[in-house]
LUMSE-353615 format. One record per atom (N, C-alpha, C): x, y, z. Coordinates in steps of 0.2 Angstrom, whole numbers, padded with zeros to 4 digits, always signed. Example, Ala and Ser with C-alpha at 12.3 -4.5 7.8 and 13.67 -1.06 7.14 Angstrom:
+0066-0028+0039 +0062-0022+0039 +0066-0016+0039 +0064-0011+0035 +0068-0005+0036 +0064+0000+0039 
REM end
This chain:
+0469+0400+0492 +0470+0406+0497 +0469+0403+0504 +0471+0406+0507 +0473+0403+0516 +0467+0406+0520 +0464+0403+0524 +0459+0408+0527 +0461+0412+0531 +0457+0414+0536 +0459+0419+0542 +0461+0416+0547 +0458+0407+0549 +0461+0407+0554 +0469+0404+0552 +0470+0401+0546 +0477+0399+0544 +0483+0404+0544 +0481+0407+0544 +0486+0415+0546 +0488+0417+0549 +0493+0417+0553 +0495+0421+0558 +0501+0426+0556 +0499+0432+0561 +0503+0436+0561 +0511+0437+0562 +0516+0438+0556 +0523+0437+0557 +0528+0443+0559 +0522+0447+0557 +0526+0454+0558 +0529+0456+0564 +0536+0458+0567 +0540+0459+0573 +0532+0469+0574 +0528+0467+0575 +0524+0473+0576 +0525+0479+0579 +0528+0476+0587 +0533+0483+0592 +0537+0486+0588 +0538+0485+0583 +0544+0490+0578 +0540+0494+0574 +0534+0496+0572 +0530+0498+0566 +0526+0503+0569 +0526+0509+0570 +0523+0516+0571 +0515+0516+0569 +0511+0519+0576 +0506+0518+0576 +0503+0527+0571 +0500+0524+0565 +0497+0530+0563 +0488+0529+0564 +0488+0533+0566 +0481+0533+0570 +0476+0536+0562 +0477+0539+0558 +0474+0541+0552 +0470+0535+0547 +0478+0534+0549 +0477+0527+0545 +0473+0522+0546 +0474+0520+0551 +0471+0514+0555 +0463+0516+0556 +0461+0523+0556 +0452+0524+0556 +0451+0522+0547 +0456+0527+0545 +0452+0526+0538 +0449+0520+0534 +0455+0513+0539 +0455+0508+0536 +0449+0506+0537 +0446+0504+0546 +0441+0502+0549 +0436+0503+0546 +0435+0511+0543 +0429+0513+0540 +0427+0510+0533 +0433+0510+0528 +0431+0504+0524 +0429+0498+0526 +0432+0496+0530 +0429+0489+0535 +0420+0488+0534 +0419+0494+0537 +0413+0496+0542 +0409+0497+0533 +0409+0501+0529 +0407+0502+0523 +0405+0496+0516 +0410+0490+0518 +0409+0484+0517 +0400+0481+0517 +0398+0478+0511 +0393+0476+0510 +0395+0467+0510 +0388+0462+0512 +0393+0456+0510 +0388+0456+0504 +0384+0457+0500 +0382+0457+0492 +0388+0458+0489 +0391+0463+0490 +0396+0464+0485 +0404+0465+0486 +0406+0460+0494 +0411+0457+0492 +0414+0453+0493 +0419+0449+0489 +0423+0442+0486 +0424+0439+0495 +0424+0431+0497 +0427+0432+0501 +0435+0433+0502 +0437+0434+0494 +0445+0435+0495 +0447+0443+0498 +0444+0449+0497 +0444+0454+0497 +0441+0456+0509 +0438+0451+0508 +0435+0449+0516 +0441+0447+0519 +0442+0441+0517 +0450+0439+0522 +0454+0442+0521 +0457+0446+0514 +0461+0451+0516 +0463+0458+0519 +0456+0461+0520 +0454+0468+0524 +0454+0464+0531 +0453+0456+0536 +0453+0454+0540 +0459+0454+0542 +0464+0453+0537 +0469+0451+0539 +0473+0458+0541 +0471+0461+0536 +0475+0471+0539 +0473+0473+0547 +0467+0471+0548 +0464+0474+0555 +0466+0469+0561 +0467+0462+0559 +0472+0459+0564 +0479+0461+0564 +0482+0463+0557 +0489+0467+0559 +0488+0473+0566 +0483+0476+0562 +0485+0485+0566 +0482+0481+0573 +0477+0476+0577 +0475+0474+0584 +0481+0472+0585 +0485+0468+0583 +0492+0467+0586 +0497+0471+0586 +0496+0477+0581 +0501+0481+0585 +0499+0487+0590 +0491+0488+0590 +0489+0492+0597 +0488+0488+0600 +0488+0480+0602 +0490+0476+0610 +0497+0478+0611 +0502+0478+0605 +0512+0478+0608 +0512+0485+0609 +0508+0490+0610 +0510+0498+0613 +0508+0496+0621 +0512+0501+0625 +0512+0501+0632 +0507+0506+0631 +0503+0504+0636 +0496+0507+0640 +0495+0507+0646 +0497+0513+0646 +0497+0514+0652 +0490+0514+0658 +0488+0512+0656 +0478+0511+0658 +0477+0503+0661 +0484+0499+0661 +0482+0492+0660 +0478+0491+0668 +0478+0497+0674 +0476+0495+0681 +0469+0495+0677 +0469+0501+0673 +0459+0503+0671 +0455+0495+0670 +0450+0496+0672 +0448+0488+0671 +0445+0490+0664 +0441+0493+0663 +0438+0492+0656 +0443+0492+0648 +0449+0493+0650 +0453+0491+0648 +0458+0485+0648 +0458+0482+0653 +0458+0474+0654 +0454+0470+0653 +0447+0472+0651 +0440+0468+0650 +0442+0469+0641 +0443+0475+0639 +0444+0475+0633 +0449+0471+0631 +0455+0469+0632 +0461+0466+0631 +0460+0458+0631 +0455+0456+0636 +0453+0450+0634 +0447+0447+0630 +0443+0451+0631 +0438+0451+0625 +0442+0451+0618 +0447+0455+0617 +0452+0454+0610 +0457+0449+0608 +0459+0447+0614 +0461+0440+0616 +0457+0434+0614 +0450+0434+0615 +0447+0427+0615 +0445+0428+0607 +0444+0433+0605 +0440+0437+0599 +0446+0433+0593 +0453+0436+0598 +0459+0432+0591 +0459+0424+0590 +0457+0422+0595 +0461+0415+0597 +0459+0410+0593 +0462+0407+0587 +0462+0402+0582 +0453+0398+0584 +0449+0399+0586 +0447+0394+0588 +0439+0398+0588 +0438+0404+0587 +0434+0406+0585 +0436+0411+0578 +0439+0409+0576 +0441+0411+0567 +0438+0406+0563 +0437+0413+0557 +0432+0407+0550 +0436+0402+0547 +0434+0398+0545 +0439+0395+0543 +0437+0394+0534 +0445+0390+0532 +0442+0391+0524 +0434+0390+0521 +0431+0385+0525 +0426+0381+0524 +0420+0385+0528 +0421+0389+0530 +0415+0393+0534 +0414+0399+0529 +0406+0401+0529 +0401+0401+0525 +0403+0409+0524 +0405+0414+0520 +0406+0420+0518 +0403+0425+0525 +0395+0425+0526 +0392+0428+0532 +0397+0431+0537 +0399+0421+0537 +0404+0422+0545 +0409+0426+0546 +0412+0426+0537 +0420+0428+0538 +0418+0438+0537 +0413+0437+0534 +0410+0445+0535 +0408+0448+0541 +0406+0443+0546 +0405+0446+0553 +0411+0447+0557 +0414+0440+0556 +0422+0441+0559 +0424+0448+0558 +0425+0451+0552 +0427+0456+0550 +0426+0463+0553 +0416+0462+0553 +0415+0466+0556 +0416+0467+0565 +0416+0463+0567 +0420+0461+0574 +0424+0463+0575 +0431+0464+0571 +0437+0464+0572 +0438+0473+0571 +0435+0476+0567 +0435+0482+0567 +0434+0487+0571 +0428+0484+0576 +0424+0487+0580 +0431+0485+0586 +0433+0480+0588 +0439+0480+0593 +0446+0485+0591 +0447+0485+0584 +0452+0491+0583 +0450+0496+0584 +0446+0498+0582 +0441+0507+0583 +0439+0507+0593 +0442+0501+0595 +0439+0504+0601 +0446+0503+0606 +0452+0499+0602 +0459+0498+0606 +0462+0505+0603 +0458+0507+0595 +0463+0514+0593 +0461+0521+0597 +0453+0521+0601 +0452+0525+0605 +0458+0525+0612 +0460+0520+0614 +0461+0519+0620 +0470+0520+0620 +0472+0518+0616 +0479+0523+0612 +0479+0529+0612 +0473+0532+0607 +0473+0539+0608 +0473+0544+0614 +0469+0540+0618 +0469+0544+0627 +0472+0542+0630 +0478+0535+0630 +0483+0536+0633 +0490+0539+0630 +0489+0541+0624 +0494+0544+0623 +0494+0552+0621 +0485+0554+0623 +0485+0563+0622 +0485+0563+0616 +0481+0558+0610 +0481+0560+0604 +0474+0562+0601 +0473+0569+0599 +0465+0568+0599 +0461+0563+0593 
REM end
């Protein structure tokens, strides 16, 4: 199995409609995740769905990008993705379960910043 940092994202994502339901319910399984009782296969693959949906709330126009705290967020998710702080096959489960947990906590906070640029409650 390939890790998280071996992976990158293929999917043309600009084309893929942002459902905001979706994307909370998933996080919250994220967030409901225990590391006792899960695989690291079932870790990098829930990693790998929430880096899907953070690339496709970076490719929505946001209209907010003057907002600083959303230019501060954009780059914190930027260094957050960058192959170079990703676990790699060989890094210890903890890790790849923190990443995880990291990464859900920047969608749940890019999906809020969608929702208020786009008037969604």
């Amino acid at each position: 199995m390939a890790s998280v940092a071996e992976e990158r994202e293929t999917t043309d994502v600009g084309s893929l409609p942002v459902d905001v339901e979706t994307i909370s319910a998933n996080v919250e399984l994220a967030w409901a995740m225990k590391l006792d009782s899960s695989t690291r296969e079932v870790i990098d693959l829930r990693t790998k769905e929430l880096i899907g949906y953070l690339n496709l709330l970076r490719s929505e126009e946001l209209d907010e990008f003057e907002n600083r705290d959303t230019q501060r967020l954009l780059k914190i998710v930027d260094r957050h993705l960058s192959m170079d702080g990703r676990p790699t096959r060989l890094s210890p489960a903890y890790e790849a379960f923190n990443f995880m947990k990291d990464t859900a906590v920047f969608v749940k906070s890019m999906l809020a910043t969608y929702q208020r640029v786009h008037g969604i409650p």
